[in-house]
SELOGU-361677 format. One record per residue (C-alpha): chain; x, y, z. Coordinates in steps of 0.02 Angstrom, whole numbers. Layout:
N
<site chain="A" c1="X" c2="Y" c3="Z"/>
...
***
This chain:
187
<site chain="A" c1="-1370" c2="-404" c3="-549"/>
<site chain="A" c1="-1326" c2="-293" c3="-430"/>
<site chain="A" c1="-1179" c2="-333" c3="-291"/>
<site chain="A" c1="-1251" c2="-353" c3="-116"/>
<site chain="A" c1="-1233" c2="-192" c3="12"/>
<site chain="A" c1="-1101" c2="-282" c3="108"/>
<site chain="A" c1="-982" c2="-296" c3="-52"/>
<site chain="A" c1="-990" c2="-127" c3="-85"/>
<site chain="A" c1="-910" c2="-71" c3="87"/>
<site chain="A" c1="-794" c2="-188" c3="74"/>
<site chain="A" c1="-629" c2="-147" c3="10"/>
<site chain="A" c1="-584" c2="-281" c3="-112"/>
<site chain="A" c1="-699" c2="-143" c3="-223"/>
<site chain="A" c1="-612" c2="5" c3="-226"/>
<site chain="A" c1="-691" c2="29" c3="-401"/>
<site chain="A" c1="-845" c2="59" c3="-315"/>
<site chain="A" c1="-829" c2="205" c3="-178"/>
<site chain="A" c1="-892" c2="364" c3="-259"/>
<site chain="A" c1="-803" c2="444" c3="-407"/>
<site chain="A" c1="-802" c2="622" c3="-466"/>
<site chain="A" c1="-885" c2="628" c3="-634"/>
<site chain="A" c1="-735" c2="609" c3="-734"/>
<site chain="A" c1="-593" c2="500" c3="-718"/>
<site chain="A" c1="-431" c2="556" c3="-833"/>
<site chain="A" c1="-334" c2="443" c3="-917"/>
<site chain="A" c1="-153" c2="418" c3="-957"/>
<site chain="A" c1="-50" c2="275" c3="-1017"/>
<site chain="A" c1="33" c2="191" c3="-918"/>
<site chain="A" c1="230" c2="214" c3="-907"/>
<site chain="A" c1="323" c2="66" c3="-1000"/>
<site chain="A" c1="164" c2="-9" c3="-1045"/>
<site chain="A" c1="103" c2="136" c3="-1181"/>
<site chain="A" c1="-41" c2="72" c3="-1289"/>
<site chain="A" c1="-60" c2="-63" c3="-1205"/>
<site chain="A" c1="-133" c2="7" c3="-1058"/>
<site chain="A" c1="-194" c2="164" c3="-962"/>
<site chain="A" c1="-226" c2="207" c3="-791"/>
<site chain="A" c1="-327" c2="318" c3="-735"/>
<site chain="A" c1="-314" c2="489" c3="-602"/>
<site chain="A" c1="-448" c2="360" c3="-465"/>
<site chain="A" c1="-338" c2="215" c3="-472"/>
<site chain="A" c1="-427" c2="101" c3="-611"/>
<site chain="A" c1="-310" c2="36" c3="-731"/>
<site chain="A" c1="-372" c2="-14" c3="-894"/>
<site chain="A" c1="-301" c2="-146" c3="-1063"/>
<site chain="A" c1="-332" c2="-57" c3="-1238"/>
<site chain="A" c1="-409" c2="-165" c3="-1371"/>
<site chain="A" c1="-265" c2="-277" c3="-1467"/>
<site chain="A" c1="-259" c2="-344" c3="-1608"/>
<site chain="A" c1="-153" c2="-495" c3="-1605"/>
<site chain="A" c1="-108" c2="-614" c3="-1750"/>
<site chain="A" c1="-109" c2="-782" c3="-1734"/>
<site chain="A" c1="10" c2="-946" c3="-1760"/>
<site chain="A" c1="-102" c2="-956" c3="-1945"/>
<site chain="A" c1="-108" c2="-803" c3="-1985"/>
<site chain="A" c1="-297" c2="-758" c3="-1917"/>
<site chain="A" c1="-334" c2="-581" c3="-1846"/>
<site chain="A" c1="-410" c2="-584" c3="-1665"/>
<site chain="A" c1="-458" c2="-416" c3="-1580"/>
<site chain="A" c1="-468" c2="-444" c3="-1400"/>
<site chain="A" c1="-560" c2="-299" c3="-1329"/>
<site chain="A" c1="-484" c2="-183" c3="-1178"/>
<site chain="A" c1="-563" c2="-210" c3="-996"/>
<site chain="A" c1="-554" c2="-123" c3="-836"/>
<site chain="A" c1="-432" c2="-241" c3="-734"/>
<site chain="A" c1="-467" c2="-299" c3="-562"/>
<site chain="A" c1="-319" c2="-260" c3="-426"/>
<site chain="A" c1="-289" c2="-391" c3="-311"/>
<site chain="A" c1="-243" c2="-327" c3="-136"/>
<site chain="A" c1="-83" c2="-373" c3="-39"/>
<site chain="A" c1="-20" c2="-421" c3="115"/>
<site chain="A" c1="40" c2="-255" c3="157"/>
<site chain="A" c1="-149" c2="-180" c3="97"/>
<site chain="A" c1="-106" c2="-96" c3="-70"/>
<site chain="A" c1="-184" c2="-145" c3="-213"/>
<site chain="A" c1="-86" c2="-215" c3="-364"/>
<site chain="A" c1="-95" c2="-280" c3="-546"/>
<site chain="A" c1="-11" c2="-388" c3="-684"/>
<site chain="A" c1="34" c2="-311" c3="-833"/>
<site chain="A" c1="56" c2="-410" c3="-984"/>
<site chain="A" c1="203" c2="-369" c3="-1129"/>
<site chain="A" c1="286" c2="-497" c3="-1247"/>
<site chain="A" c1="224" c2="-644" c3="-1156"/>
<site chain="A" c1="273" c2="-601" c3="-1014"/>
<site chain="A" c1="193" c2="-524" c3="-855"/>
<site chain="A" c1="269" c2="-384" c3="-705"/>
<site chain="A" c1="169" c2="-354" c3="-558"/>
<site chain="A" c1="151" c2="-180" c3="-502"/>
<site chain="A" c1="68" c2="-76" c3="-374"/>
<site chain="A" c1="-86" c2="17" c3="-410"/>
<site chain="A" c1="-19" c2="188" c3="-312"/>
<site chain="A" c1="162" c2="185" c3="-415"/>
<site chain="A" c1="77" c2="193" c3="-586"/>
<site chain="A" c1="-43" c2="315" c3="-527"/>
<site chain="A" c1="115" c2="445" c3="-478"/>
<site chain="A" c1="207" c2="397" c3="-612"/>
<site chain="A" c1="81" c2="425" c3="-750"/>
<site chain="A" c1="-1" c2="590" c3="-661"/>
<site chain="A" c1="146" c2="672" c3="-561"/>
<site chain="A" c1="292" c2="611" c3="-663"/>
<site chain="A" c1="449" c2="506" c3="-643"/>
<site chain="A" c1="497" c2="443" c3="-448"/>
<site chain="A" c1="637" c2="575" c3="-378"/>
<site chain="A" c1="807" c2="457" c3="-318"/>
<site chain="A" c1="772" c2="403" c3="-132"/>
<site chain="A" c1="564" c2="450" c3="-120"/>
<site chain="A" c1="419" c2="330" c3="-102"/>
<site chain="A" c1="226" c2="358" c3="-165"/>
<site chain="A" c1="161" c2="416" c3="1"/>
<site chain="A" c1="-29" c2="415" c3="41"/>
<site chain="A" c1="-95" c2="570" c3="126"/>
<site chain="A" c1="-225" c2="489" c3="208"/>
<site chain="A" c1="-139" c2="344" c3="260"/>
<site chain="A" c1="-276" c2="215" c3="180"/>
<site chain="A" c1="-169" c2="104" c3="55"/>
<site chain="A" c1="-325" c2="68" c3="-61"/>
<site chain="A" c1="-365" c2="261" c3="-91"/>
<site chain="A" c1="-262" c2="254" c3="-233"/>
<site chain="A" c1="-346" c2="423" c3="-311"/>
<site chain="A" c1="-218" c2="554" c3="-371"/>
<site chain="A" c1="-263" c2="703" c3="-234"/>
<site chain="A" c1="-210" c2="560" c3="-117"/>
<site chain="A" c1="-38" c2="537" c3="-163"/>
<site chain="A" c1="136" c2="616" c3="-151"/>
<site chain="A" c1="314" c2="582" c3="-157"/>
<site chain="A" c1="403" c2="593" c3="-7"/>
<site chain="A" c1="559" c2="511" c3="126"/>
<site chain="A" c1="555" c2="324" c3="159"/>
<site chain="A" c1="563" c2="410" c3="348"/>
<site chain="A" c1="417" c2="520" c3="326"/>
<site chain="A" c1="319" c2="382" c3="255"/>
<site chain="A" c1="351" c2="271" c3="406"/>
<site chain="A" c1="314" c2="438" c3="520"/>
<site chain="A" c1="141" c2="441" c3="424"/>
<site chain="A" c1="90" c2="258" c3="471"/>
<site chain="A" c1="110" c2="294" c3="660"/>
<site chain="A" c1="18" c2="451" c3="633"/>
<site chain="A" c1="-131" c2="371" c3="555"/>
<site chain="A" c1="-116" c2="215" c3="664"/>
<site chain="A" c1="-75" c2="80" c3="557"/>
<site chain="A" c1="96" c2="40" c3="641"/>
<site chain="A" c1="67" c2="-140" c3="723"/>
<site chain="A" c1="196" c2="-53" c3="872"/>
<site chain="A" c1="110" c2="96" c3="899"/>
<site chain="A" c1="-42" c2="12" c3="927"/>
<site chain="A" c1="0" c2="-74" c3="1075"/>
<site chain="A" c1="-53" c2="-12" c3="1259"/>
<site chain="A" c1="38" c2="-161" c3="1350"/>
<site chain="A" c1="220" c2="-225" c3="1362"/>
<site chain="A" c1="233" c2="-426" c3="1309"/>
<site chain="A" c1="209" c2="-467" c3="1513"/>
<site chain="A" c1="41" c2="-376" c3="1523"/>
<site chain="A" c1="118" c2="-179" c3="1614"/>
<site chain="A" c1="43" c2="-59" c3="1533"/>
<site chain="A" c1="112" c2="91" c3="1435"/>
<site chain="A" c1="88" c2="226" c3="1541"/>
<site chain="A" c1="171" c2="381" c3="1541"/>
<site chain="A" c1="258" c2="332" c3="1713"/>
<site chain="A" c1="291" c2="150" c3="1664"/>
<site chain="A" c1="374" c2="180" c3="1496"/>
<site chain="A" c1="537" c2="244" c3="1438"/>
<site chain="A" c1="622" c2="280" c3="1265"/>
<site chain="A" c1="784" c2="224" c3="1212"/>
<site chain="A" c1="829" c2="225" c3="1026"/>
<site chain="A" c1="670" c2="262" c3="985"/>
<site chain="A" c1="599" c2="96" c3="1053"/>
<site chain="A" c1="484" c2="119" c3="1204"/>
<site chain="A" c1="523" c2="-11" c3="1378"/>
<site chain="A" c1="427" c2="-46" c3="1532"/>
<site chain="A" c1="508" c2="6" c3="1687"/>
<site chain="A" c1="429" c2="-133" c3="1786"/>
<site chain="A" c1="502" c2="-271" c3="1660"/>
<site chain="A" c1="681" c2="-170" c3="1666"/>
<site chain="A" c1="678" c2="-158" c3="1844"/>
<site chain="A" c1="645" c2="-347" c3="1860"/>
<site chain="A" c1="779" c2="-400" c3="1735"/>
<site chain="A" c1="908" c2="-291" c3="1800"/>
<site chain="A" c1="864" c2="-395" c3="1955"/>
<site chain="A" c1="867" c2="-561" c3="1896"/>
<site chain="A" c1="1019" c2="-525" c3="1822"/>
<site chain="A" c1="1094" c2="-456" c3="1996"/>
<site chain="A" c1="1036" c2="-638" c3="2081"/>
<site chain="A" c1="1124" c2="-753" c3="1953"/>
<site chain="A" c1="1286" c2="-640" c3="1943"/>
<site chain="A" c1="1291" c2="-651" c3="2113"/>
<site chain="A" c1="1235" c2="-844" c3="2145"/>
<site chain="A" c1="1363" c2="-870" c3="2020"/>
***
């Protein structure tokens, strides 16, 4: 049965935006033959063949696994070894597996600043700063996205200042500095 038109825009389904013909496949780092992920972001189990408590034979068959998405909007997985699980993000095993090992002191950045679009053409490695300069760009930073100071002044060019790279209103800084003046002085 097919999935309604609504599902397929939303993003819980990254799996089905449009793919290029051929997805590659590598294993996954840590996790080799028992799973592989792939250069769009699916990850994938490989059939196992377990043995059980009495000695039977069962081959559980490998399935595409479905990411759950976080908080923060990036997609992630649990991957199974020994009895025991580790969730991971969906973008880290992507760079590790395709563009190798995590230099000391980068992050998996996403070029175009959309956490699901886990594809490989998508990612880099870059600075924790530039990744942080990259969400403002794209406008995902809850701070950059306001117009209005916490008492309703707006942002304008002639209202706002910067100090340590935090923006103030001059109207609320002008009426503190005031307020502060009156009970100095009352005091």
């Amino acid at each position: 049965m097919p999935l309604p038109e609504e599902a397929l825009l939303h993003r819980s389904y990254p799996r089905l935006r449009p793919l290029t013909p051929v997805e590659h496949w590598r294993s996954v780092v840590g996790y080799e033959g028992l799973y592989e992920i792939s250069d769009h972001g699916s990850v994938r189990s490989l059939d196992r063949l377990i043995v059980l408590v009495d000695g039977r034979r069962r081959t559980f068959p490998g399935v595409v696994l479905r990411p759950s998405l976080r908080a923060d909007g990036h997609l992630q997985v649990n991957l199974w070894r020994g009895g025991n699980y580790r969730t991971r993000k969906v973008h880290q095993l992507v760079a590790e597996a395709f563009i190798g090992p995590r230099p000391d002191g980068m992050e998996v950045c996403h070029n175009d600043g959309d956490p699901v679009n886990n594809d490989l053409f998508n990612l880099r490695y870059d600075t924790q700063s530039e990744n942080g300069r990259d969400v403002v760009r794209h406008g995902r930073h809850k701070n950059a996205l306001k117009t209005h100071c916490p008492s309703g002044h707006p942002y304008s060019e002639a209202n706002t200042y910067v100090w340590r790279r935090r923006r103030y209103c001059r109207i609320c800084s002008v009426e503190h500095l005031q307020n502060h003046k009156a009970r100095k002085a009352s005091a």
